[in-house]
VEXBA-879765 format. One line per 3 residues: their letters; for each residue x, y, z of C-alpha. Coordinates in steps of 0.5 Angstrom, whole numbers, plus 500, padded with zeros to 3 digits. Example, Ala and Ser with C-alpha at 12.3 -4.5 7.8 and 13.67 -1.06 7.14 Angstrom:
BEGIN
as> 525 491 516; 527 498 514
//
This chain:
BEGIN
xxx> 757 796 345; 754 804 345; 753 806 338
xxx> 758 813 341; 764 807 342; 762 804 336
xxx> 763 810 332; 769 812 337; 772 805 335
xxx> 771 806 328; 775 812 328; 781 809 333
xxx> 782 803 327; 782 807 321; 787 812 325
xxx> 793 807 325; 793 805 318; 800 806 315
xxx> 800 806 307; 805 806 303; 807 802 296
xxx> 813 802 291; 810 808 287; 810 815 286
xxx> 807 821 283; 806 826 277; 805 833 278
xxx> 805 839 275; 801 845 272; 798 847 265
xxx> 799 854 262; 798 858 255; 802 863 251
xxx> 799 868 256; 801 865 263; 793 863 265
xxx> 791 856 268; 788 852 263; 782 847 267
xxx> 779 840 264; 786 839 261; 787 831 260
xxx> 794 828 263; 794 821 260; 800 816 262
xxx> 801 813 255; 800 805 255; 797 806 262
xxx> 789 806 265; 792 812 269; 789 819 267
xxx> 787 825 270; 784 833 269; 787 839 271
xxx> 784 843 277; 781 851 276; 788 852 277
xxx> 792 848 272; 795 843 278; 795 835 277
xxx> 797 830 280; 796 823 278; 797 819 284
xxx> 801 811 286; 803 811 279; 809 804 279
xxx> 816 806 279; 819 807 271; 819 811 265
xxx> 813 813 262; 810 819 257; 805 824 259
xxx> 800 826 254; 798 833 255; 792 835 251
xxx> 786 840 250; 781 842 245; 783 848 242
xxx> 791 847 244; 797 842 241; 798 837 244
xxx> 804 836 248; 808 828 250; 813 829 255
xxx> 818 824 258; 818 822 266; 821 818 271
xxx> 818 815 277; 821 813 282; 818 809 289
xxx> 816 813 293; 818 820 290; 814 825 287
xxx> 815 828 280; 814 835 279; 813 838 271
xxx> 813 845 272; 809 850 268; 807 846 262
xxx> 806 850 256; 800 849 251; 800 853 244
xxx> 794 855 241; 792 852 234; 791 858 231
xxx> 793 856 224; 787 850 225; 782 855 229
xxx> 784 862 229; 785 865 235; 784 861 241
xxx> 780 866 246; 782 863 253; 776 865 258
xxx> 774 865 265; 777 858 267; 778 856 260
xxx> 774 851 259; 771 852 252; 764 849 255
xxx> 762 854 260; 756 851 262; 758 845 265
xxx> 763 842 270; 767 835 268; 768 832 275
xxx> 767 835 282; 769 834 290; 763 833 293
xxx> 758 829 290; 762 823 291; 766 826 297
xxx> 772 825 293; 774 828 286; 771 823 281
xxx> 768 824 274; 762 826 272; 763 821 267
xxx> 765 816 272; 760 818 277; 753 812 277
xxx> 749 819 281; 747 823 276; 747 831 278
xxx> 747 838 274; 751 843 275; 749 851 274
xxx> 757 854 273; 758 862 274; 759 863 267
xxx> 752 862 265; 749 866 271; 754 872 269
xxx> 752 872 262; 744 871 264; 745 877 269
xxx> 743 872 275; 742 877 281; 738 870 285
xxx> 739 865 287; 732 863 285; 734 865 277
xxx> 740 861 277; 736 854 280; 732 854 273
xxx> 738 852 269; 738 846 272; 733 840 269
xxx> 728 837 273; 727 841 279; 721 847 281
xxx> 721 852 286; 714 850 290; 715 856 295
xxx> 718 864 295; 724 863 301; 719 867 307
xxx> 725 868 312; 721 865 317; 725 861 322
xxx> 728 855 322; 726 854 315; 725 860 311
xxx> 729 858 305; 726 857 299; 723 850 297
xxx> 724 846 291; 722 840 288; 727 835 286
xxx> 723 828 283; 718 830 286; 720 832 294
xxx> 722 838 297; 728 840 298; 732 847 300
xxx> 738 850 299; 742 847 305; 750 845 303
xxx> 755 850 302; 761 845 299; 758 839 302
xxx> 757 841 309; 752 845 313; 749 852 311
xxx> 743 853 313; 740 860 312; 733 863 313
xxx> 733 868 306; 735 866 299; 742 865 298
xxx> 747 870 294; 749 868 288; 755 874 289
xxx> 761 868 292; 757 862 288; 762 858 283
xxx> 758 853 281; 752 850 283; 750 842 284
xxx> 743 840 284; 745 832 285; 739 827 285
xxx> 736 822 288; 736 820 296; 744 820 297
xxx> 743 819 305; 749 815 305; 754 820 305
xxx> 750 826 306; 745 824 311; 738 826 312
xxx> 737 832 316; 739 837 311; 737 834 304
xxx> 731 829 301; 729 823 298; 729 827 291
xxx> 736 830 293; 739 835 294; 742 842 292
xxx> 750 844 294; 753 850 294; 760 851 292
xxx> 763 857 293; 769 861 290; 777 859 293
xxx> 783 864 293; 788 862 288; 796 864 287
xxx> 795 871 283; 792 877 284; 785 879 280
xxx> 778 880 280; 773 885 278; 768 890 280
xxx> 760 890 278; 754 894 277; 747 892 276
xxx> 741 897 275; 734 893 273; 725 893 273
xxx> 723 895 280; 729 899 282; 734 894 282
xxx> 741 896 285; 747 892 285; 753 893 287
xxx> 759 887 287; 767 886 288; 770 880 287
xxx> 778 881 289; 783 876 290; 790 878 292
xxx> 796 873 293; 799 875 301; 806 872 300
xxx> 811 873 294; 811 865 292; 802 865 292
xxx> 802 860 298; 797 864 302; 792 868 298
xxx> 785 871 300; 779 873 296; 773 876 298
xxx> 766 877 295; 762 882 297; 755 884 293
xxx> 751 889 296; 743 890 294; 737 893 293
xxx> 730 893 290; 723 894 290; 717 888 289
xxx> 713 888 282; 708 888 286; 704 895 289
xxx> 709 894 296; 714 890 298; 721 891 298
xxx> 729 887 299; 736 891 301; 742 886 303
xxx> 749 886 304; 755 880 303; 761 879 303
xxx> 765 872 304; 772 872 305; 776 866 303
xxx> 783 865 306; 788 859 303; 795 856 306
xxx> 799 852 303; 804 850 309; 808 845 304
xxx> 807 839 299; 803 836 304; 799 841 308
xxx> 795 846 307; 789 850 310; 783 853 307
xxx> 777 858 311; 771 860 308; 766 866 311
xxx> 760 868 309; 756 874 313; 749 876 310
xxx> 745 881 313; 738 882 310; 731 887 311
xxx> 725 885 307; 718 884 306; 716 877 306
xxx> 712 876 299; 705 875 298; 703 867 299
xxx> 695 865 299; 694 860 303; 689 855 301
xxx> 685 853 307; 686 846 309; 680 845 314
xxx> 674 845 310; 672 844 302; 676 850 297
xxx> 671 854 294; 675 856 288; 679 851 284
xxx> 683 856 279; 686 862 278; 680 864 273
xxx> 675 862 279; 679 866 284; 680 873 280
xxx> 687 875 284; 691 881 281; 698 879 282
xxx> 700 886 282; 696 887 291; 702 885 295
xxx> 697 885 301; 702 888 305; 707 895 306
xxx> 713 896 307; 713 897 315; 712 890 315
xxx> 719 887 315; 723 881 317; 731 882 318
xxx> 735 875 316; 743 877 319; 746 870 317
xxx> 752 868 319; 758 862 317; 764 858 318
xxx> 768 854 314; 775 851 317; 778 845 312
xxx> 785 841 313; 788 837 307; 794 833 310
xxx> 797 828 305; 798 821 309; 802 817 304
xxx> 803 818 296; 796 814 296; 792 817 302
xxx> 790 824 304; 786 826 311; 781 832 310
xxx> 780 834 317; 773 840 316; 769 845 322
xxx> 763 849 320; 759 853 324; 753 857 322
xxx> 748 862 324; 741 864 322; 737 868 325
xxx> 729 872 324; 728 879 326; 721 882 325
xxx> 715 882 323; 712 875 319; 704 876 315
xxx> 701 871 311; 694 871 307; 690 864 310
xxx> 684 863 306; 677 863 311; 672 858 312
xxx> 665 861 310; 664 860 317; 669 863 320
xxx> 667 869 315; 662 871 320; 656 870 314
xxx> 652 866 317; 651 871 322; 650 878 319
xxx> 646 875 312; 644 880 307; 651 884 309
xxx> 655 882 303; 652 880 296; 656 877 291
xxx> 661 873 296; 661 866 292; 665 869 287
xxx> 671 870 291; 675 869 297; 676 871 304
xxx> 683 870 306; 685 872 313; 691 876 315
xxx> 696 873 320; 702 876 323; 707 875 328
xxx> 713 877 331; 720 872 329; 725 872 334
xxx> 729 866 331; 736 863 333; 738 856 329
xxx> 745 855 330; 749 849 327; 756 845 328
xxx> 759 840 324; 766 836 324; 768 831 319
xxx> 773 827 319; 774 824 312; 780 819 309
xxx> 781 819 302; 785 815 299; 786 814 292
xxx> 790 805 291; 791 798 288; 790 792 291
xxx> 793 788 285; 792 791 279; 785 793 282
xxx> 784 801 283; 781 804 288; 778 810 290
xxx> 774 810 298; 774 815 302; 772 813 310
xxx> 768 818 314; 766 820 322; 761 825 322
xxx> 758 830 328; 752 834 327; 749 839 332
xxx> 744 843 330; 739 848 336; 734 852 334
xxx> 732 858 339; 725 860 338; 723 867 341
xxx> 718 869 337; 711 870 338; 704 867 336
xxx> 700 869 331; 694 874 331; 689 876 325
xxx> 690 882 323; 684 884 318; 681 880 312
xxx> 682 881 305; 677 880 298; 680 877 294
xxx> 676 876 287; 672 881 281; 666 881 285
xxx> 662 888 286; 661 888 293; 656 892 296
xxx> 653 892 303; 659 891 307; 659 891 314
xxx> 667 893 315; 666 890 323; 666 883 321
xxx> 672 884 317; 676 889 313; 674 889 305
xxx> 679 891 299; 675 894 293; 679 890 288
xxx> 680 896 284; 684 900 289; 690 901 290
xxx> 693 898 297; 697 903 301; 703 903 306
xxx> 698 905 312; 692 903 308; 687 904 315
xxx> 693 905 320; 693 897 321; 699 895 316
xxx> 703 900 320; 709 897 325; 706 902 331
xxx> 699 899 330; 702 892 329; 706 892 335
xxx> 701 894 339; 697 888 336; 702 883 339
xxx> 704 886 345; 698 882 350; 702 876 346
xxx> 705 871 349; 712 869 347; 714 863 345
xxx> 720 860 349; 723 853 345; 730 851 345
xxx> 730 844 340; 737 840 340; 739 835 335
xxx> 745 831 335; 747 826 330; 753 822 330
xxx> 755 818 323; 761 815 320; 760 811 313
xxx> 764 809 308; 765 809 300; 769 805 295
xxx> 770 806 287; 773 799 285; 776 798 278
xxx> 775 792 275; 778 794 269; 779 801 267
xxx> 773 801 264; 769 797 269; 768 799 276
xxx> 763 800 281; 761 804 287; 759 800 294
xxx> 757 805 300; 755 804 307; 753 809 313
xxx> 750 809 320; 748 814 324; 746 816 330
xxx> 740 821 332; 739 824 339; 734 829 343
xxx> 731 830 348; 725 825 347; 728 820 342
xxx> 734 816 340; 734 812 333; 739 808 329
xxx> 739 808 321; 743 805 316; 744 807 309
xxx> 747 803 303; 748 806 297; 751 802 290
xxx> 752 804 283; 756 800 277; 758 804 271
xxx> 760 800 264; 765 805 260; 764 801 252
xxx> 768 808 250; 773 811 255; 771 817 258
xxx> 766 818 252; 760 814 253; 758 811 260
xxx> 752 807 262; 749 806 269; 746 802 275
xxx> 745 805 282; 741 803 287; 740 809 293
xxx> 738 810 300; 735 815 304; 732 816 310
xxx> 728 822 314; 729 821 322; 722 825 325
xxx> 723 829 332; 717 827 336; 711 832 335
xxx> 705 835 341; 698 832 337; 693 837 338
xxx> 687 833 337; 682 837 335; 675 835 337
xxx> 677 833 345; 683 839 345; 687 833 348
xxx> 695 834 347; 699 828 346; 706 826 343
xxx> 707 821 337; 714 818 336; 715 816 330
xxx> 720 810 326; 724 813 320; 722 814 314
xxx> 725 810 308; 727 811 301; 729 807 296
xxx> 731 809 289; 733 805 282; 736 808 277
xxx> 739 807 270; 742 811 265; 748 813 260
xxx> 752 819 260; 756 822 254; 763 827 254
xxx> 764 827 246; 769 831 242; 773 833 248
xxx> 768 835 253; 765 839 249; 758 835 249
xxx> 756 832 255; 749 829 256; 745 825 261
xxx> 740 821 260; 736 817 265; 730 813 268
xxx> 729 813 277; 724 809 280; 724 811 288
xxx> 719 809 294; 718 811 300; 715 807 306
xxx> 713 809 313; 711 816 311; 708 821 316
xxx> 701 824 313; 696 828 316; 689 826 317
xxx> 683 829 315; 681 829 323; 687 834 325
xxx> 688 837 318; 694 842 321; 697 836 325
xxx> 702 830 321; 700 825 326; 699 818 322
xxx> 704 813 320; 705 808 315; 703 812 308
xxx> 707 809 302; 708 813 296; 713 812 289
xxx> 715 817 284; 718 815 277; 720 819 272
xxx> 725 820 266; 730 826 266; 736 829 260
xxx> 741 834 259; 744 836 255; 751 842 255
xxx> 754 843 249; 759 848 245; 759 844 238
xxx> 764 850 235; 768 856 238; 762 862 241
xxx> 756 857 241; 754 855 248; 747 851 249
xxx> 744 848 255; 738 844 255; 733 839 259
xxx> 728 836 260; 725 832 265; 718 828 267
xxx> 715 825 274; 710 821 275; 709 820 283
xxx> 703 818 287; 700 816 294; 700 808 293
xxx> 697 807 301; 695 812 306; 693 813 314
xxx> 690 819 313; 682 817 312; 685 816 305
xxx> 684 823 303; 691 823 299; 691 816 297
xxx> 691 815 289; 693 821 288; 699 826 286
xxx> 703 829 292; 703 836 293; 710 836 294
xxx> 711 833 287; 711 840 282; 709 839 275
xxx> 709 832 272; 713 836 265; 719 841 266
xxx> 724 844 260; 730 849 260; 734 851 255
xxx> 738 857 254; 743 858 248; 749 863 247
xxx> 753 865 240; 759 870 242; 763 872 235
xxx> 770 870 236; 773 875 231; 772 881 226
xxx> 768 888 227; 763 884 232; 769 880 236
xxx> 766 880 244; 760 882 242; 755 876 243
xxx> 746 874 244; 743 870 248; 735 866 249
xxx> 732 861 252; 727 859 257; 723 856 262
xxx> 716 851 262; 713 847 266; 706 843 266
xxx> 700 844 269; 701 844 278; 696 841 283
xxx> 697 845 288; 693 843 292; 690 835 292
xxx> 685 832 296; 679 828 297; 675 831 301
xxx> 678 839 301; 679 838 293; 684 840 287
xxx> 687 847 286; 691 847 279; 695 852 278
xxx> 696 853 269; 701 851 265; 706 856 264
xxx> 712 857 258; 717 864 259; 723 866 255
xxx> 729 871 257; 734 874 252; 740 878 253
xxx> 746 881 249; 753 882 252; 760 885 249
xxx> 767 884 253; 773 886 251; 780 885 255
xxx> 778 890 261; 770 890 260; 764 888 260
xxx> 757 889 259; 751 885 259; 743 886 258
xxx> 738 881 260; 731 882 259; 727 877 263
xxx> 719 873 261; 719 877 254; 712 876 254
xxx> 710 879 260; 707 872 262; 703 872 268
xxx> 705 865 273; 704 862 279; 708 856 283
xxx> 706 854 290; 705 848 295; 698 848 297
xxx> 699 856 296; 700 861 291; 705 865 291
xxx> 705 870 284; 712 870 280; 715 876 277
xxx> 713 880 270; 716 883 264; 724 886 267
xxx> 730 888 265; 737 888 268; 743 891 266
xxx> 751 890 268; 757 893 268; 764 890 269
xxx> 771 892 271; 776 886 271; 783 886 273
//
């Protein structure tokens, strides 16, 4: 049997299951005083193993519950708790309209109910999508972290880039370039690249820096989590997912500004209006609209947002939800010094190499457009009182319009010294790099349809959790764009340079000051003159993946369960076809439940290589290397804590991943990855913490260490014994702390300090070529905000000490100095 029929017989099986049992539901809503939701409220079946929270709307429902009488325990930090007397009856369902909690003034003072009322703002309880079916954190054998939209507002966060350092264990590696194909920012997760490419578990590819504008929640889970979410978009060290903000059934919203350093402007609008009398179709849209010029001497960004979301709940059964989002971007691509990898490094640190960070190399007529565009469409339709289907489509387009230029470091043959001696003097304490420039003309398109079963039962007294999936994935990239040409050379150093002969390369006194048509060659007239003679690429790639899997949470005990997963998948183009399976187990021992958990799991992953045309470089001979998948294995432990009603919650743990079949490049083709059969470990430790110990104080801490390392290599063991370039600093930390008054003459007025350090980064680390570092770096932020009912403002003041730091994967790319922002907020 085809895998196509394999699949397409799984489908057909689980399309005729029939569920159904002697049980009922709870469901109902949670309320204050004011008539406002209350999150994360605990809804416990006394005497019962059955519990569950309430969603960001204060809805629950506690599903195939045994028919009989019972007391439900409503609590929340903050709130008196409620019991209240329910009657189950098979096959039927029980709604508890309206549940009100009272504030405990007489115990707390008053309670101030913010945001989603969650008193801990800084984390997120459960989730969706890091399961692929609603689970606790505390439950959940993976570890993740999750960034939530009440600290990027308090931080005044206008990037996604700001709003990724909350999390513990993951570094930015490379500037998102909005190049084609794969211009999104990288990071480094335990110790391997990932971008960006999740959008509420399901594709979202982009070219440019997602807006933080429709964000609600950012996860950053860990680990090669292949078994659900497949190879193509995310890595061996995890992945990062995007959960974007819903409609909800009353109207609300606000409208911000932003002004900051280096002209920032910022203007954004969140609205949400109910479209019938009973709030069953709601719209919300985000829209963000942005400008600001670089740090450096030029360079600029200018964008435009808006994500409309539209929600439909038909009945109790049914009910629809779509999510759009239309980006559309015009910027410089920022300064990157790229490393040569062809010949030894003639420098090995920033003192040797005298870059001031404050040269952009670059003018503001050089610009790349990133018009982005997609679709989310997602059915919900309740089977049986104990299964659900969720029926999901998202199509994507991202695009790369422009001009494209990067700085690659010259060999000191291809200077042209050897050839006009006497000429420059004093070249040994700098660089040469060379300009190379082309045109983008980018098309990646993407479409995926999943078909999950989530069902939520017993078998005995045994609960269960599974949720049963197809996947289709079709991702075509359309590369019309052109090649690279040199456009001019550039000094890079603190040398006096005399002598020069401007006709083997254009020099740049590193005191003066590079402007827009610094000799006419930075123009976009002169630079497309440059590429007219140009050929122009026409490559259209295809991929399709076919997958189905399958996970179950089985309940041994309440507070013993295990999570046992498996996927196959399906890769197709062109010149390959591949099969992969990807098992996923984890075990999670509750000794307090829901306050203290500790874990196991075993993870798989997997990368499915295209085929790739080699260029051998000393015949000039073409050829095309298939590759076998590479795989992944990870082991990990730890413990999970939720105490005084969620108001800390920390992780602690130790992974252990290897990888085997890597694609490494050789010493002989250093620009091509043609060898096969490296291995390669990364172990490390990892904690975090959220906390709000007491009314006003929020805090959030991590810290994480990786060691990771070549162990066996093909490519003329030029990388072997030695850690990867990818890994990023072996020592990172983040800590942000926040007090808010909650009475008296200083009520809603509140500060806040934290920041960010990582350890020293080899950059670039090979035998033969050498070892660049990039210097450890420690910066710090603070800010100040005052809210009362209807507004607010916040102050943020970025790297208080102008500290001066670099991030980079084999290139250098100079981070942002000493900046400001301000806000203002209108909510209603």
């Amino acid at each position: 049997m085809s895998q196509k029929n394999f699949l397409l017989s799984i489908f057909l099986v689980l399309s005729q299951f029939s569920f159904g049992q002697s049980s009922g539901n709870i469901q109902g809503n949670i309320i204050n005083n004011s008539g406002n939701p209350i999150s994360d409220a605990n809804i416990d079946i006394e005497g019962t193993s059955f519990g569950t929270e309430s969603n960001r709307n204060g809805e629950f429902i506690l599903s195939n519950v045994p028919a009989g009488n019972y007391t439900i325990k409503i609590s929340y930090v903050g709130y008196q708790t409620r019991e209240l007397a329910v009657s189950v009856q098979a096959n039927q369902t029980t709604t508890v309209q309206s549940i009100v909690l009272n504030g405990k003034e007489e115990q707390l003072g008053e309670v101030v109910l913010r945001a989603n009322g969650n008193v801990n703002e800084f984390t997120r309880t459960k989730s969706d999508f890091v399961a692929k079916l609603p689970l606790k954190d505390i439950e959940n054998p993976q570890v993740y972290n999750t960034i939530t939209a009440e600290l990027m507002e308090e931080q005044v966060v206008t990037s996604f880039d700001d709003a990724i350092k909350n999390a513990p264990g993951i570094s930015k590696l490379w500037e998102s370039t909005g190049r084609g194909s794969d211009g999104a920012g990288y990071f480094s997760i335990r110790g391997f690249p990932v971008q960006p490419t999740l959008v509420n578990g399901l594709p979202g590819v982009t070219n440019g820096s997602p807006d933080p504008a429709n964000i609600e929640s950012i996860e950053v889970v860990k680990g090669p989590s292949g078994t659900l979410y497949g190879s193509s978009l995310i890595s061996y060290g995890g992945l990062i997912n995007i959960v974007t903000k819903k409609p909800y059934s009353y109207f609300g919203g606000n409208i911000s500004y932003t002004m900051g350093s280096f002209g920032l402007n910022r203007v954004t609008a969140d609205v949400n209006t109910p479209l019938d009398e009973t709030g069953d179709v709601a719209l919300r849209i985000n829209t963000a609209y942005h400008t600001q010029n670089s740090f450096q001497d030029a360079g600029f960004q200018k964008s435009f947002f808006v994500a409309p979301s539209l929600s439909y709940k038909v009945n109790d059964r049914l009910s629809f939800l779509i999510n759009t989002e239309f980006y559309n971007s015009e910027s410089t691509n920022p300064t990157m010094l790229f490393l040569d990898r062809g010949a030894p490094l003639s420098v090995t640190n920033m003192d040797e190499l005298g870059y001031n960070p404050e040269r952009s190399y670059t003018s503001n007529d050089l610009t790349l457009e990133n018009p982005n565009f997609s679709l989310q469409g997602q059915m919900n339709y309740k089977l049986s009182d104990s299964w659900t289907s969720q029926t999901v489509v998202s199509r994507s387009s991202a695009k790369a319009l422009g001009h494209y230029s990067y700085l690659y470091e010259t060999t000191r043959f291809e200077q042209g010294l050897d050839e006009v001696p006497g000429e420059v003097t004093n070249l040994n304490e700098g660089v040469v790099f060379t300009r190379y420039i082309n045109d983008q003309n980018s098309t990646t398109l993407t479409t995926d349809i999943q078909q999950n079963f989530i069902g939520d039962f017993k078998i005995g007294d045994f609960r269960n959790r599974m949720v049963v999936g197809l996947d289709y994935f079709n991702r075509k990239v359309i590369d019309n764009g052109s090649g690279y040409v040199a456009n001019g050379k550039v000094y890079v150093g603190e040398a006096s340079l005399q002598n020069v002969n401007e006709s083997v390369f254009e020099i740049y006194d590193p005191e003066a000051y590079i402007t827009d048509n610094d000799s006419g060659i930075l123009s976009a007239a002169a630079t497309n003159n440059l590429l007219a003679g140009l050929n122009r690429n026409s490559n259209t790639t295809k991929e399709n993946i076919y997958s189905a899997y399958i996970s179950d949470v089985f309940n041994f005990t309440p507070q013993l369960s295990a999570m046992a997963s498996l996927r196959i998948d399906q890769f197709e183009n062109e010149n390959n076809s591949q099969t992969a399976l990807s098992p996923k187990f984890g075990v999670v021992y509750q000794p307090v439940l829901d306050r203290v958990s500790i874990f196991a799991n075993y993870m798989d992953g997997f990368s499915n290589l295209a085929p790739q045309e080699v260029v051998d470089r000393a015949s000039g001979q073409s050829r095309t290397v298939i590759f076998d998948p590479e795989k992944a294995k990870q082991f990990e432990v730890g413990t999970k804590l939720n105490f005084l009603n969620n108001r800390v919650a920390a992780t602690f743990s130790y992974y252990d991943i290897e990888v085997s079949n890597i694609v490494a490049i050789s010493a002989e083709n250093p620009f091509s990855t043609d060898l096969q059969g490296g291995e390669r470990y990364s172990r490390g430790f990892e904690a975090s913490v959220t906390a709000a110990p007491f009314d006003g104080l929020n805090l959030i801490a991590g810290y994480s260490y990786n060691n990771s390392e070549i162990i066996e290599s093909t490519a003329s063991d030029d990388f072997l014994g030695r850690r990867p370039e990818s890994a990023g600093p072996e020592n990172l930390a983040n800590f942000w702390a926040s007090y808010r008054f909650q009475q008296g003459d200083l009520d809603g007025f509140g500060f806040g300090f934290g920041g960010n350090y990582a350890s020293e980064n080899m950059i670039f680390n090979r035998s033969l070529a050498g070892v660049f570092t990039l210097p450890s770096y420690t910066v710090f932020n603070a800010s100040l905000f005052y809210s009362v009912e209807k507004f607010a403002i916040n102050l943020k003041l970025n790297n208080l000490t102008d500290e001066e730091y670099y991030n980079g994967w084999s290139t250098i790319n100079p981070q942002t100095p000493r900046n400001f922002a301000a806000s203002l907020t209108y909510k209603f």
